[in-house]
MARKOL-454971 format. One record per atom (N, C-alpha, C): x, y, z; residue number from 1. Coordinates in Angstrom, 3 decimals. Atoms other than C-alpha are relative to their C-alpha. Example, Ala and Ser with C-alpha at 12.3 -4.5 7.8 and 13.67 -1.06 7.14 Angstrom:
<recs>
+----------+----------+----------+-----+
:       c1 :       c2 :       c3 :   n :
+----------+----------+----------+-----+
:    0.890 :   -1.190 :    0.000 :   1 :
:   12.300 :   -4.500 :    7.800 :   1 :
:    0.900 :    1.200 :    0.000 :   1 :
:   -0.820 :   -1.190 :   -0.060 :   2 :
:   13.670 :   -1.060 :    7.140 :   2 :
:   -0.770 :    1.090 :    0.730 :   2 :
+----------+----------+----------+-----+
</recs>
This chain:
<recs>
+----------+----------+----------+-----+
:       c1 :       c2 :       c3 :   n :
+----------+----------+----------+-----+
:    0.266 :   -0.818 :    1.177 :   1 :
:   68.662 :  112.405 :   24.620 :   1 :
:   -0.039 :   -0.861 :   -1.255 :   1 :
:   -0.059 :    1.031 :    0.909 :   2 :
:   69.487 :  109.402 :   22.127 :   2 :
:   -1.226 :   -0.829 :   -0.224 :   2 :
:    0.614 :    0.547 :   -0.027 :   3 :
:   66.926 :  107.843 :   23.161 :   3 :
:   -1.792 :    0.831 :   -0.317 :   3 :
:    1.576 :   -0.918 :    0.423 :   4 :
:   63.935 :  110.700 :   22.670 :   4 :
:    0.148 :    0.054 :   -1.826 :   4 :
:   -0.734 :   -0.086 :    1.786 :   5 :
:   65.571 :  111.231 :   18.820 :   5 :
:   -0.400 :   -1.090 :   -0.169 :   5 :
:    0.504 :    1.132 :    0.640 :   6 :
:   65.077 :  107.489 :   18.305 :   6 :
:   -1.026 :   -0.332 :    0.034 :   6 :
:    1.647 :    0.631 :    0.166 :   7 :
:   61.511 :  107.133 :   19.393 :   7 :
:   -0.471 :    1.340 :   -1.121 :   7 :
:    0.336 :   -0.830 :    0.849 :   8 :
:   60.958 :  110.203 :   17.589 :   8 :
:    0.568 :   -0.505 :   -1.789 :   8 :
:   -0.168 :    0.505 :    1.596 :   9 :
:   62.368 :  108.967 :   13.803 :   9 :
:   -0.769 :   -1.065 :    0.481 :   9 :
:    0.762 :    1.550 :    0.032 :  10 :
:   60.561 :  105.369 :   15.040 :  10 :
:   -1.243 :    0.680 :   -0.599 :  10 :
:    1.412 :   -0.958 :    0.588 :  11 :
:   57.508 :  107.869 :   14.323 :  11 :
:   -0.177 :    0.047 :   -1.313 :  11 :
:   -0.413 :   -0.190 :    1.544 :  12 :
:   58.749 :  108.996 :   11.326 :  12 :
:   -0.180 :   -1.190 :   -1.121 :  12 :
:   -0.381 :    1.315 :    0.918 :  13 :
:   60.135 :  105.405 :   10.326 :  13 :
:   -1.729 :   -0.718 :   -0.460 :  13 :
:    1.541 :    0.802 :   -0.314 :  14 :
:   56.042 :  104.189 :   10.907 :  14 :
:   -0.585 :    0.484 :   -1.273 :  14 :
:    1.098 :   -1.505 :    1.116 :  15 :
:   54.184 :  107.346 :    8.885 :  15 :
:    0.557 :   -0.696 :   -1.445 :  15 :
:   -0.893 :    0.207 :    1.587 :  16 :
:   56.941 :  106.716 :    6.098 :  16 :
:   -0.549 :   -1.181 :   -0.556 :  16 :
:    0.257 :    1.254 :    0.437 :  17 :
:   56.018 :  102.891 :    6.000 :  17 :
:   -1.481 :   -0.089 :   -0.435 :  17 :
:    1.632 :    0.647 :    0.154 :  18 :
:   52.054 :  103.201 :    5.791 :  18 :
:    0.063 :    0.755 :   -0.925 :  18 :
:    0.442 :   -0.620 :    1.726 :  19 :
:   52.343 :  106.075 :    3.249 :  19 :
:    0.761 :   -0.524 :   -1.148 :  19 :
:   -0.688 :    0.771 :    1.121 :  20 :
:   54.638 :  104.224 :    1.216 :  20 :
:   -0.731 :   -1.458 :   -0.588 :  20 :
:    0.591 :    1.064 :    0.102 :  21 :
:   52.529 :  101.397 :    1.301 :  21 :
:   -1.691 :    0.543 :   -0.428 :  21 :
:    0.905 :   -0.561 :    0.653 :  22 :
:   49.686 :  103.932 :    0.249 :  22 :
:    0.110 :    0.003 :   -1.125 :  22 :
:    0.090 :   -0.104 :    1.943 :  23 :
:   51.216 :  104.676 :   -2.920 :  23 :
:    0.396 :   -1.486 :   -0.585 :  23 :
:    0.127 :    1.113 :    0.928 :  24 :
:   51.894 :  101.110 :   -3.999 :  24 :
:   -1.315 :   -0.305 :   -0.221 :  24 :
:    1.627 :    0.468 :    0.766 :  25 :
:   48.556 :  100.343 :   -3.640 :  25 :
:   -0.304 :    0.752 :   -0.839 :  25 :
:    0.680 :   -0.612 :    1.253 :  26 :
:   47.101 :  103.169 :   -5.760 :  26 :
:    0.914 :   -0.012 :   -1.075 :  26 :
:   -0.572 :    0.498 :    1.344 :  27 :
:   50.004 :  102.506 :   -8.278 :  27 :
:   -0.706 :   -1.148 :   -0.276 :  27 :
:    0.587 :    1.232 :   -0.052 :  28 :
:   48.699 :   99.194 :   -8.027 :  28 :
:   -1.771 :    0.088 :   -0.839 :  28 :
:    1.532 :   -0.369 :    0.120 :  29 :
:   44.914 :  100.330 :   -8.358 :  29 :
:   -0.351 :    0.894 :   -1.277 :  29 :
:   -0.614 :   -0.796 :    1.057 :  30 :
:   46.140 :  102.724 :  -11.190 :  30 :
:   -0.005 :   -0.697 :   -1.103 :  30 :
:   -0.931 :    1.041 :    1.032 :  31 :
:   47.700 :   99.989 :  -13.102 :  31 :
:   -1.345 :   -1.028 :    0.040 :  31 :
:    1.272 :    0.950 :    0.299 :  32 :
:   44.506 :   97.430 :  -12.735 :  32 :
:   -0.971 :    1.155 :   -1.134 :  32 :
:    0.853 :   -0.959 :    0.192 :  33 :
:   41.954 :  100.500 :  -13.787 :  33 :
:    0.312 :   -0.231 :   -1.654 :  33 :
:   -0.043 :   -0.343 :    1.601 :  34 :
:   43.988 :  101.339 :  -17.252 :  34 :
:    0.582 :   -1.918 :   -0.746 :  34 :
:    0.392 :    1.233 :    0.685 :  35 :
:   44.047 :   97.178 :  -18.154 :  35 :
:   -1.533 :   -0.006 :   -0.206 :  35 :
:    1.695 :    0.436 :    0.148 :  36 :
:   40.178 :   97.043 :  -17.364 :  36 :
:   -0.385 :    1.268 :   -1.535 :  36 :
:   -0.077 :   -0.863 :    1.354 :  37 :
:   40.483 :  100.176 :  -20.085 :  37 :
:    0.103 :   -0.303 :   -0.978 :  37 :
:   -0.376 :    0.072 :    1.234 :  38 :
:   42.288 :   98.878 :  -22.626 :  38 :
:   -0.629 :   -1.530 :   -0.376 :  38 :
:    0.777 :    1.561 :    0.590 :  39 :
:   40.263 :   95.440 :  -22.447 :  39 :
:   -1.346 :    0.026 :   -0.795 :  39 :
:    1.380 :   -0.731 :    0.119 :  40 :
:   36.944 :   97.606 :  -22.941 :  40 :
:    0.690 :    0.720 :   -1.511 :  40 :
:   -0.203 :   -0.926 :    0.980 :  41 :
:   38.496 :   99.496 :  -26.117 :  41 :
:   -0.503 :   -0.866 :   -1.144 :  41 :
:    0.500 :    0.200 :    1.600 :  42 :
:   37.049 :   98.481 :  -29.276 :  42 :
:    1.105 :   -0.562 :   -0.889 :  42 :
:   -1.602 :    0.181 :    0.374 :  43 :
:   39.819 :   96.793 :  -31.327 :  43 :
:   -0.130 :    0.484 :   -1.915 :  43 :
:    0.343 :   -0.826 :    0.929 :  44 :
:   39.689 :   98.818 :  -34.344 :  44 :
:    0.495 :   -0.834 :   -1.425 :  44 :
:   -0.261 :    0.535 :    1.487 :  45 :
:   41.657 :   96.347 :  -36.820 :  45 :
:   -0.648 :   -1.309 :   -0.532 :  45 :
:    0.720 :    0.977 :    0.451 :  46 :
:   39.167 :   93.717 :  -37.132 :  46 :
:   -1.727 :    0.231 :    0.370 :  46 :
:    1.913 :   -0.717 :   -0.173 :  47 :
:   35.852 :   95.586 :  -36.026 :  47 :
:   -0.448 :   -0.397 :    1.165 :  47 :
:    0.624 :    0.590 :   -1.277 :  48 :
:   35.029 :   93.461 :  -33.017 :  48 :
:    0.052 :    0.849 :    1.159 :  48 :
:    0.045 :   -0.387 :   -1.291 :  49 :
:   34.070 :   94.637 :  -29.805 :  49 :
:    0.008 :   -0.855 :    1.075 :  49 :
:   -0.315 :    0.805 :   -0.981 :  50 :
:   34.548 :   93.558 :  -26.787 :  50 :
:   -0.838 :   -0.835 :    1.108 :  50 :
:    0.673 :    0.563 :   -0.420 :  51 :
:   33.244 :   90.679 :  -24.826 :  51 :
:   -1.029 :    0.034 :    0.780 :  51 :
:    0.829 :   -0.840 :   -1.661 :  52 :
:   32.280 :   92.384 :  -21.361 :  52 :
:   -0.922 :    1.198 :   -1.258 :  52 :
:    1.055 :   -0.479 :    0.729 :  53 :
:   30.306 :   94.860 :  -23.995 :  53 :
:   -1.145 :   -0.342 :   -0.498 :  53 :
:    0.943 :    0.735 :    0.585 :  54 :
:   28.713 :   92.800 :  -26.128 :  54 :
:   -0.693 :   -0.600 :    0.443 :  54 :
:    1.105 :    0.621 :   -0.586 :  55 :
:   26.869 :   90.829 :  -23.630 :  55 :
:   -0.353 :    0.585 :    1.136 :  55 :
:    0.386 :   -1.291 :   -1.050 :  56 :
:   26.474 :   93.697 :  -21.410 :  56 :
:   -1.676 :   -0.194 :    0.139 :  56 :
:    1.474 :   -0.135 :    0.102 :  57 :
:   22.784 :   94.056 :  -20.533 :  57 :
:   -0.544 :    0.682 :   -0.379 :  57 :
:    0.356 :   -1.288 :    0.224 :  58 :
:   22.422 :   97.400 :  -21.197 :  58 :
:    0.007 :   -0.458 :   -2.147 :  58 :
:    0.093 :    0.103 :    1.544 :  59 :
:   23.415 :   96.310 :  -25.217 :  59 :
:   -1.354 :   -1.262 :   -0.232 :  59 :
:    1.394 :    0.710 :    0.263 :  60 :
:   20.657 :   93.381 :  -24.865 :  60 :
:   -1.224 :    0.847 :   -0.162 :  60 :
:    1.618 :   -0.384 :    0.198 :  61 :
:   17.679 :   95.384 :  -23.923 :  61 :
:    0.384 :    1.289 :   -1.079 :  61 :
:    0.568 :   -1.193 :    0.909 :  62 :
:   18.545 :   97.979 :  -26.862 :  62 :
:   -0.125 :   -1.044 :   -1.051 :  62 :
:    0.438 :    1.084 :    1.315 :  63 :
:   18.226 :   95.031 :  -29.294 :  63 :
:   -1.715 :   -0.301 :   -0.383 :  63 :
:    1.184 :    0.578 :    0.011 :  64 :
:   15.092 :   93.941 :  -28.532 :  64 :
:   -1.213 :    1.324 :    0.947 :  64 :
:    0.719 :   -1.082 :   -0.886 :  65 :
:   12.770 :   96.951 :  -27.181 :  65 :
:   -1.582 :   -0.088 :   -0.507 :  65 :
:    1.939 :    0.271 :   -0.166 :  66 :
:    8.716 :   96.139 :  -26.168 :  66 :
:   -0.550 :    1.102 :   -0.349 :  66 :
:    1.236 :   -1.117 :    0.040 :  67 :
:    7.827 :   99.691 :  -25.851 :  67 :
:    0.796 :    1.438 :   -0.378 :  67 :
:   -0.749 :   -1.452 :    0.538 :  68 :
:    9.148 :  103.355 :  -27.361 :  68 :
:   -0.698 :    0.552 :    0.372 :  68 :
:    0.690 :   -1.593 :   -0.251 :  69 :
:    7.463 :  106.323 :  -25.801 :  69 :
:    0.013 :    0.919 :   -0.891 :  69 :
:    0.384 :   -1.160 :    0.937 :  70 :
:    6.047 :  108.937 :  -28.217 :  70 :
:   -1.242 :    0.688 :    0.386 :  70 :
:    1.045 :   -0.371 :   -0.472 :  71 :
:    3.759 :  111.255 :  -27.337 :  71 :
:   -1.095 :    0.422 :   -1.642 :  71 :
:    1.074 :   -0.196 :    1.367 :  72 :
:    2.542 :  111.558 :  -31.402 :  72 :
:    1.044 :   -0.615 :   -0.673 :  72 :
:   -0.263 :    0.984 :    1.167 :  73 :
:    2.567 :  109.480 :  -34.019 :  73 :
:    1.170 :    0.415 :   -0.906 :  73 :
:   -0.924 :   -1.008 :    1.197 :  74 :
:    6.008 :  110.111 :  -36.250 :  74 :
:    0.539 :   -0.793 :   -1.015 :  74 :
:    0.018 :    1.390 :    0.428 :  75 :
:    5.375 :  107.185 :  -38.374 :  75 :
:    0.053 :   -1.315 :   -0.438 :  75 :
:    0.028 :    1.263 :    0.009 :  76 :
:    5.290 :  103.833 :  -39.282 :  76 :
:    1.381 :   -0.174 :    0.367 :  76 :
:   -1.621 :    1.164 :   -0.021 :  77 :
:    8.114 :  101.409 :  -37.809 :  77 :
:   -0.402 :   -1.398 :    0.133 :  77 :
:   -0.050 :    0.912 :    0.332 :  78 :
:    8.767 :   98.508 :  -38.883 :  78 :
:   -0.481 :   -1.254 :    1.149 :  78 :
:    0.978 :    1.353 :   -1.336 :  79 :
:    7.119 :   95.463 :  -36.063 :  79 :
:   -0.055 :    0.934 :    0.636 :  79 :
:    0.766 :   -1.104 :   -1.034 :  80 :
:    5.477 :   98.150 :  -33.815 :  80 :
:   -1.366 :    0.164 :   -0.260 :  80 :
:    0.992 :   -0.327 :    0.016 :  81 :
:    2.261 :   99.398 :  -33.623 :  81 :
:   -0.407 :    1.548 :    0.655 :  81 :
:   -0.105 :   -1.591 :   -1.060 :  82 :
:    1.720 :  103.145 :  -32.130 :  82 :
:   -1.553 :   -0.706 :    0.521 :  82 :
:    1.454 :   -0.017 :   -0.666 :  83 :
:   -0.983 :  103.022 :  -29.724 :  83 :
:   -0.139 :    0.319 :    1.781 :  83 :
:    0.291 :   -0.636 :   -1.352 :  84 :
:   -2.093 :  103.589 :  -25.896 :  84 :
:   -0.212 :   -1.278 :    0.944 :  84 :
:   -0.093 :    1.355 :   -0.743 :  85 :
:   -1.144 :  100.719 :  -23.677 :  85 :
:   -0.067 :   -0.080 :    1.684 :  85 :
:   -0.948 :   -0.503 :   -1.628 :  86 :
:    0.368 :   99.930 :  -20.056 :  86 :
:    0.556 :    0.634 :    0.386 :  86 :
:   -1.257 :   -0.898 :    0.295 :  87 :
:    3.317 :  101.716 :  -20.812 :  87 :
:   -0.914 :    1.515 :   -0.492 :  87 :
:    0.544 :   -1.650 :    0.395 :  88 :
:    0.994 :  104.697 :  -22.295 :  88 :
:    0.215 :   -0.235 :   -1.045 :  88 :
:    0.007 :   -0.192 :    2.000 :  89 :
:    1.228 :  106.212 :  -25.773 :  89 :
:    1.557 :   -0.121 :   -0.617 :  89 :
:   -0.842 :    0.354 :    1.030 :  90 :
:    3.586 :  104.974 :  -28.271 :  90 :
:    0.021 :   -1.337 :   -0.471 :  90 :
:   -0.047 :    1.094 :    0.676 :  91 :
:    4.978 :  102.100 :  -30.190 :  91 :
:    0.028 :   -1.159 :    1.089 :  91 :
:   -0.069 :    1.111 :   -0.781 :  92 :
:    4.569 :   98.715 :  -28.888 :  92 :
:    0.202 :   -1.151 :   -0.843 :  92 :
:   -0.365 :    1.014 :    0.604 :  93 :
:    6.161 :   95.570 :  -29.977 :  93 :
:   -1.026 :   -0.442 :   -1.477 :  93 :
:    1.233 :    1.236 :    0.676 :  94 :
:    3.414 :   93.784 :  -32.612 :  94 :
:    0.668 :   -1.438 :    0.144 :  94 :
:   -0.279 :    1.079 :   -0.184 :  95 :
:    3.299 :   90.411 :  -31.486 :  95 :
:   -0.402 :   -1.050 :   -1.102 :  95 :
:    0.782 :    0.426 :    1.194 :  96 :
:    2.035 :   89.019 :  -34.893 :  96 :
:    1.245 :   -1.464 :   -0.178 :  96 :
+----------+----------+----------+-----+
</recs>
């Protein structure tokens, strides 16, 4: 009888060990997540933003944009040209 009880908690003792070893990791995974957060935050007392942002790709191509879609003229901008290209109708770079 001692011996059915002990394989039976050995069960127990197992389950206990892998889910305990579940929640460190997602503490773990938790705790990485809100650093990658607070590295990404904007630092508000000197204006700068942050590195991984600023050379993001997504912030490159809004710097520099070849082609704006418009389907009518709503007018003039500054180095563009409206007109009917590759891209279709709207502004397009002027390469001047």
């Amino acid at each position: 009888m001692d011996r059915f009880l002990e394989a039976e908690y050995n069960q127990f003792i197992i389950v206990g060990g892998i889910v305990l070893v579940f929640i460190i990791l997602y503490i773990g995974y938790k705790h990485y997540m809100k650093q990658q957060y607070i590295e990404n935050v904007p630092n508000k007392l000197n204006g700068s933003i942050p590195r991984s942002i600023a050379h993001s790709p997504m912030n490159q191509q809004k710097s520099i944009l070849i082609f704006i879609p418009s389907i009518t003229f709503q007018g003039e901008r500054k180095g563009y040209k409206y007109g009917k290209g590759d891209k279709g109708l709207g502004y397009y770079l002027d390469k001047k």
